[in-house]
PDB file as gemmi writes it, atoms N, CA and C in Angstrom:
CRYST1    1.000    1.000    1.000  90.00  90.00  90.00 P 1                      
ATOM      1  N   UNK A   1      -4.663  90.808   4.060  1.00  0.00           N  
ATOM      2  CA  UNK A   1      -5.530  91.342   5.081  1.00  0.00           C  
ATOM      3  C   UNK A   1      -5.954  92.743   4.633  1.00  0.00           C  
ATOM      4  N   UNK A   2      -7.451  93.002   4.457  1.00  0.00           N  
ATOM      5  CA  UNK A   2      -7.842  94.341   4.385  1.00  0.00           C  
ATOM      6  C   UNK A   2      -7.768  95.456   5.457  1.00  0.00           C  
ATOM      7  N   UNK A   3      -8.441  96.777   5.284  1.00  0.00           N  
ATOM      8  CA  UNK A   3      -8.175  97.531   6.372  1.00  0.00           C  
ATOM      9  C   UNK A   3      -9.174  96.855   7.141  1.00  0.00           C  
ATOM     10  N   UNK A   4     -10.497  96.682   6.709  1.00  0.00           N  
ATOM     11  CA  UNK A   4     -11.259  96.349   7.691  1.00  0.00           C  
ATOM     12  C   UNK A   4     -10.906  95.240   8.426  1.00  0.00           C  
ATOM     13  N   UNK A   5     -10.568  93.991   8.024  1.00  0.00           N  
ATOM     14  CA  UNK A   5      -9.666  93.095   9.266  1.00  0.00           C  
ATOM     15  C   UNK A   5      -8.755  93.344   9.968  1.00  0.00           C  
ATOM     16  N   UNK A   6      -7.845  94.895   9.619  1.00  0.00           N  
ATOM     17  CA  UNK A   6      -6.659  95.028  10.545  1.00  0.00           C  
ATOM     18  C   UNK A   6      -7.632  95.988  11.579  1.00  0.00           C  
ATOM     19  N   UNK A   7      -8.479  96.935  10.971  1.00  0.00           N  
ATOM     20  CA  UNK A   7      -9.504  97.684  12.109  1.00  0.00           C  
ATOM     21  C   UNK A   7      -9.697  96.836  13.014  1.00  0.00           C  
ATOM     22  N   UNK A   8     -10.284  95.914  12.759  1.00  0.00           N  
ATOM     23  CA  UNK A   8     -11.279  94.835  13.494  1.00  0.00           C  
ATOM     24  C   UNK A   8     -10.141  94.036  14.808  1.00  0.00           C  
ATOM     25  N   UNK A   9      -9.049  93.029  13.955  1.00  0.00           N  
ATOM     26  CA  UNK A   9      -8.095  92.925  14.678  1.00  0.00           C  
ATOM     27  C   UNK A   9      -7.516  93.828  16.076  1.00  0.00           C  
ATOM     28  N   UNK A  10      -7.036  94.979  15.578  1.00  0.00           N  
ATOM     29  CA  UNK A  10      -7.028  96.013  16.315  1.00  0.00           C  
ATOM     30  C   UNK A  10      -8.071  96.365  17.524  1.00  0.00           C  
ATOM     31  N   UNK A  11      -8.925  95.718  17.596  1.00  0.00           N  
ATOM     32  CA  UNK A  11      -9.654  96.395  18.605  1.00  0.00           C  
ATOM     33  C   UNK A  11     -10.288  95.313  19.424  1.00  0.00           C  
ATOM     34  N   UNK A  12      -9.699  94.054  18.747  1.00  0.00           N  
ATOM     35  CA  UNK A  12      -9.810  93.371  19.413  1.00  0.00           C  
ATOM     36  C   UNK A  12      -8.352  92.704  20.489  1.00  0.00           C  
ATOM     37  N   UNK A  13      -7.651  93.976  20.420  1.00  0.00           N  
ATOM     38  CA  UNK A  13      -6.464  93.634  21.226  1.00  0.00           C  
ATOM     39  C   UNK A  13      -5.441  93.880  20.597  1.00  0.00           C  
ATOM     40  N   UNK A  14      -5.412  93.420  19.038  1.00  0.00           N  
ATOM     41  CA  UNK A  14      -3.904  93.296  18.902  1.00  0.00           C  
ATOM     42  C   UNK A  14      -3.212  94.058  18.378  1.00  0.00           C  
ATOM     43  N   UNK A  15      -1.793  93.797  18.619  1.00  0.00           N  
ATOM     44  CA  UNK A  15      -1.123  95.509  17.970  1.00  0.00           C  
ATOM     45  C   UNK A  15      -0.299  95.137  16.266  1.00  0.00           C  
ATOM     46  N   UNK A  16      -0.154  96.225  15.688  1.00  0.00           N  
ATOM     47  CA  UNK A  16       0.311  95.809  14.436  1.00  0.00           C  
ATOM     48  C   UNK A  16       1.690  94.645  14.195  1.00  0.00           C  
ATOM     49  N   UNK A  17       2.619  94.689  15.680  1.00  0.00           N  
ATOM     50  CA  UNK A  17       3.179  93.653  15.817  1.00  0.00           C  
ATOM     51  C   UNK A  17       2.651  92.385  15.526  1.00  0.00           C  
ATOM     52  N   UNK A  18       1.775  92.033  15.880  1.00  0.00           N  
ATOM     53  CA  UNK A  18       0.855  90.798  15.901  1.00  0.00           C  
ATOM     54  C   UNK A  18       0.747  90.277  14.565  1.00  0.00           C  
ATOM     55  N   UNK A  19       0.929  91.416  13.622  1.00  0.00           N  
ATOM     56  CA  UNK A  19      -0.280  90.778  12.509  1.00  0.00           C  
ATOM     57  C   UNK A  19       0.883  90.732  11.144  1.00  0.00           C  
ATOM     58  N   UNK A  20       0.437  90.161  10.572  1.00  0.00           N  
ATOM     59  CA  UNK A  20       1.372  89.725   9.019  1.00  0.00           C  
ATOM     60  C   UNK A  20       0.985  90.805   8.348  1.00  0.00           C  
ATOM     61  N   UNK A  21       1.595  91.807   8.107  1.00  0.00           N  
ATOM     62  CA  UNK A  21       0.813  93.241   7.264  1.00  0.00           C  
ATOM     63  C   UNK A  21       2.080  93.049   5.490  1.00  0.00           C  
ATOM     64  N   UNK A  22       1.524  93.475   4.782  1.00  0.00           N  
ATOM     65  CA  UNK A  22       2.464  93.972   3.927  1.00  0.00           C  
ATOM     66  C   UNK A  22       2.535  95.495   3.599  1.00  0.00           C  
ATOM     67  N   UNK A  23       3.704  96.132   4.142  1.00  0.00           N  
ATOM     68  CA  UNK A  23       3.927  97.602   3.281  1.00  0.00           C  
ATOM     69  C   UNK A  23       4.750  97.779   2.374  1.00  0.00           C  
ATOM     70  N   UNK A  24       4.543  98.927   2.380  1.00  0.00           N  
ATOM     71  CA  UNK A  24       5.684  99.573   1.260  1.00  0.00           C  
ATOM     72  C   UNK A  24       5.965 100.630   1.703  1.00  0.00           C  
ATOM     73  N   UNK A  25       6.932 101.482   0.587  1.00  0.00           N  
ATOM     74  CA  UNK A  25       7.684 102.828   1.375  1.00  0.00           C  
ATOM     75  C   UNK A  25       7.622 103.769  -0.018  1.00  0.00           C  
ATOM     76  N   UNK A  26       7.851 104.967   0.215  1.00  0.00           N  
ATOM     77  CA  UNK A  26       7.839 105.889  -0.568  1.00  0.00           C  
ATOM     78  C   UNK A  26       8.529 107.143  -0.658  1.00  0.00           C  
ATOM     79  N   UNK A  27      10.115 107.458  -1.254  1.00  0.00           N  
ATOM     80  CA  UNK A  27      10.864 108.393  -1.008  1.00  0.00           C  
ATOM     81  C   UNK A  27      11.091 109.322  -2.101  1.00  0.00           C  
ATOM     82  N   UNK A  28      11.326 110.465  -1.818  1.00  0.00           N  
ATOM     83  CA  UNK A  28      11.914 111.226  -2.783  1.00  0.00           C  
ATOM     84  C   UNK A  28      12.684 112.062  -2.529  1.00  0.00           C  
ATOM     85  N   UNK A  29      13.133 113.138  -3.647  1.00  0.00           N  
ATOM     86  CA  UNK A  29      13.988 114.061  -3.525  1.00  0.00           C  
ATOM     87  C   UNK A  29      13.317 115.579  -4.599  1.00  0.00           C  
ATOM     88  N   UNK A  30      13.900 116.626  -4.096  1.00  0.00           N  
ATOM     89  CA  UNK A  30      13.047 117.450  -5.199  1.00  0.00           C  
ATOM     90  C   UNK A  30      14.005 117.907  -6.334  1.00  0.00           C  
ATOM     91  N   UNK A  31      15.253 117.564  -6.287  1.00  0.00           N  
ATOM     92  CA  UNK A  31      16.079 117.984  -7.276  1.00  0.00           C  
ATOM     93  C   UNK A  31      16.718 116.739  -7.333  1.00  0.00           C  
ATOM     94  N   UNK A  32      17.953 116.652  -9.106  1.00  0.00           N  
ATOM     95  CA  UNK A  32      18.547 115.466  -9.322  1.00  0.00           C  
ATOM     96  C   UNK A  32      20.036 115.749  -8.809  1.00  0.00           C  
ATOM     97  N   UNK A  33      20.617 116.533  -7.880  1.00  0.00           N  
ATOM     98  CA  UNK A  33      21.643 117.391  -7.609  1.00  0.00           C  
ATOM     99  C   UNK A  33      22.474 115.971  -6.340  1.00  0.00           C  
ATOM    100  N   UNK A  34      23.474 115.551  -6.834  1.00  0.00           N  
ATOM    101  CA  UNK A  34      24.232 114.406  -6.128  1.00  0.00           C  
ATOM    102  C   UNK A  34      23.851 114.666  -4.712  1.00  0.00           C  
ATOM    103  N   UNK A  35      23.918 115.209  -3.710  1.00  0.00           N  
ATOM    104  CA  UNK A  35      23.718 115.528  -2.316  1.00  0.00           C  
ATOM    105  C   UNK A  35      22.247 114.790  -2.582  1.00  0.00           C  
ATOM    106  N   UNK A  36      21.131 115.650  -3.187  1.00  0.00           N  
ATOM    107  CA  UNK A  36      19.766 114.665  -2.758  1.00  0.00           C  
ATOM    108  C   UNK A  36      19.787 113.422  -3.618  1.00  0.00           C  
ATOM    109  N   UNK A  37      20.164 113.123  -4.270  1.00  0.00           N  
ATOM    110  CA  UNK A  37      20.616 111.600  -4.944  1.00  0.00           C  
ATOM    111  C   UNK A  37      21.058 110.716  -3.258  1.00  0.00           C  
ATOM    112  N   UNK A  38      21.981 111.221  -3.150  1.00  0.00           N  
ATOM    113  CA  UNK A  38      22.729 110.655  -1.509  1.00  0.00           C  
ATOM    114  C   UNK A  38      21.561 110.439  -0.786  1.00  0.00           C  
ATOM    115  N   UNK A  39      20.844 111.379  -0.772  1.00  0.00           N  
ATOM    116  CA  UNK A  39      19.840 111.435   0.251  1.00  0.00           C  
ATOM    117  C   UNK A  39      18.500 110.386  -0.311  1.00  0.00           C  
ATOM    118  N   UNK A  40      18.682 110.366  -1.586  1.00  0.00           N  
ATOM    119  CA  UNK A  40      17.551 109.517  -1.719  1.00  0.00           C  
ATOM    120  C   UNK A  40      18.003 108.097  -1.312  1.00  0.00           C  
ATOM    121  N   UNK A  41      18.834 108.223  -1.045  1.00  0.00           N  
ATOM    122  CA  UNK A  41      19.825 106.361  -1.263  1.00  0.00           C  
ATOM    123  C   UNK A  41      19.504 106.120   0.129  1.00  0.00           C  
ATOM    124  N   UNK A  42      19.829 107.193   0.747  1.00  0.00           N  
ATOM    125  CA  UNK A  42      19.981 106.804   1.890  1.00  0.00           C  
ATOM    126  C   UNK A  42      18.524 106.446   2.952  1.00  0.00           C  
ATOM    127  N   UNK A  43      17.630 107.546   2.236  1.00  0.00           N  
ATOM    128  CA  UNK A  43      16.003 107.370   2.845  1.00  0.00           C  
ATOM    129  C   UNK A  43      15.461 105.701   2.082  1.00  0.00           C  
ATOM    130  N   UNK A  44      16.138 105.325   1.349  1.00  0.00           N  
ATOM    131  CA  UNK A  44      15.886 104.162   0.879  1.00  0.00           C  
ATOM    132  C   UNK A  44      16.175 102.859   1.790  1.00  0.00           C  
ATOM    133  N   UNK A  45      17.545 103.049   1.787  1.00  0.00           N  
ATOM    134  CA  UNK A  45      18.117 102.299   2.869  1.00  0.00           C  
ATOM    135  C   UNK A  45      17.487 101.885   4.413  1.00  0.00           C  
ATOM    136  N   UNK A  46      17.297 103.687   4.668  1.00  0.00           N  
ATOM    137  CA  UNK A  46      16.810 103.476   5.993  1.00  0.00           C  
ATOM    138  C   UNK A  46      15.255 102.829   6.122  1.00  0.00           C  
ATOM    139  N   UNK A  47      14.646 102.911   5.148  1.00  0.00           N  
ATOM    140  CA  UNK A  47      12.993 102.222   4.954  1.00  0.00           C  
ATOM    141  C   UNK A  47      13.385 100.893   4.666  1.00  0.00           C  
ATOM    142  N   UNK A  48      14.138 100.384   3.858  1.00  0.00           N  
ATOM    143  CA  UNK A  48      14.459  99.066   4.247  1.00  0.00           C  
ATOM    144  C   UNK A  48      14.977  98.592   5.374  1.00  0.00           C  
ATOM    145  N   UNK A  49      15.712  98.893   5.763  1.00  0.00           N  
ATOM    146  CA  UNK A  49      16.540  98.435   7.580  1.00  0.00           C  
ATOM    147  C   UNK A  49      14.682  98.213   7.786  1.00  0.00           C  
ATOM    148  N   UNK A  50      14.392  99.760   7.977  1.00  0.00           N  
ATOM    149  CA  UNK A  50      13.090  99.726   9.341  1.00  0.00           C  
ATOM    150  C   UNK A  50      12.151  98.588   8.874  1.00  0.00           C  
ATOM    151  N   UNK A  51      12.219  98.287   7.797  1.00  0.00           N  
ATOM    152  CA  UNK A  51      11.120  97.198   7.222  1.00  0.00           C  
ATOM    153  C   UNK A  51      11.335  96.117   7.605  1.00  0.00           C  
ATOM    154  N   UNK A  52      12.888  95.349   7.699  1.00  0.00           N  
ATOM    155  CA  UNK A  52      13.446  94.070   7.858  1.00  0.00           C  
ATOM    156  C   UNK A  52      13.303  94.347   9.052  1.00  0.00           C  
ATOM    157  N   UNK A  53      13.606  95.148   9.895  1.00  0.00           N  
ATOM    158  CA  UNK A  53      13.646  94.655  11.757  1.00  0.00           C  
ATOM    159  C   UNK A  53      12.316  93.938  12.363  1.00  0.00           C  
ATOM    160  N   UNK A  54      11.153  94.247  11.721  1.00  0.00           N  
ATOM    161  CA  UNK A  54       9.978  94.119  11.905  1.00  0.00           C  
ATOM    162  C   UNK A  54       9.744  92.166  11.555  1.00  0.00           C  
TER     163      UNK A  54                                                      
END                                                                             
């Protein structure tokens, strides 16, 4: 589905629930220092959970 069919969709009522979308996610860290390593794992994690509940 392009943007313009999810626009279109969208306004014709329906909410992104509705619709078969595919995303993706995008995390980082600004240093390689174990604490933001942790942190990258973990912003990883949590974008997957939020992805699967959907």
């Amino acid at each position: 589905m392009n943007v313009l069919q999810v626009r279109n969709e969208l306004l014709r009522g329906k909410t992104i629930f509705d619709m078969n979308l595919n995303v993706g996610y995008y995390a980082r860290v600004s240093t390689e220092k174990d604490d933001q390593l942790n942190s990258l794992e973990n912003k990883s994690n949590n974008f997957k959970d939020m992805i699967m509940e959907t």
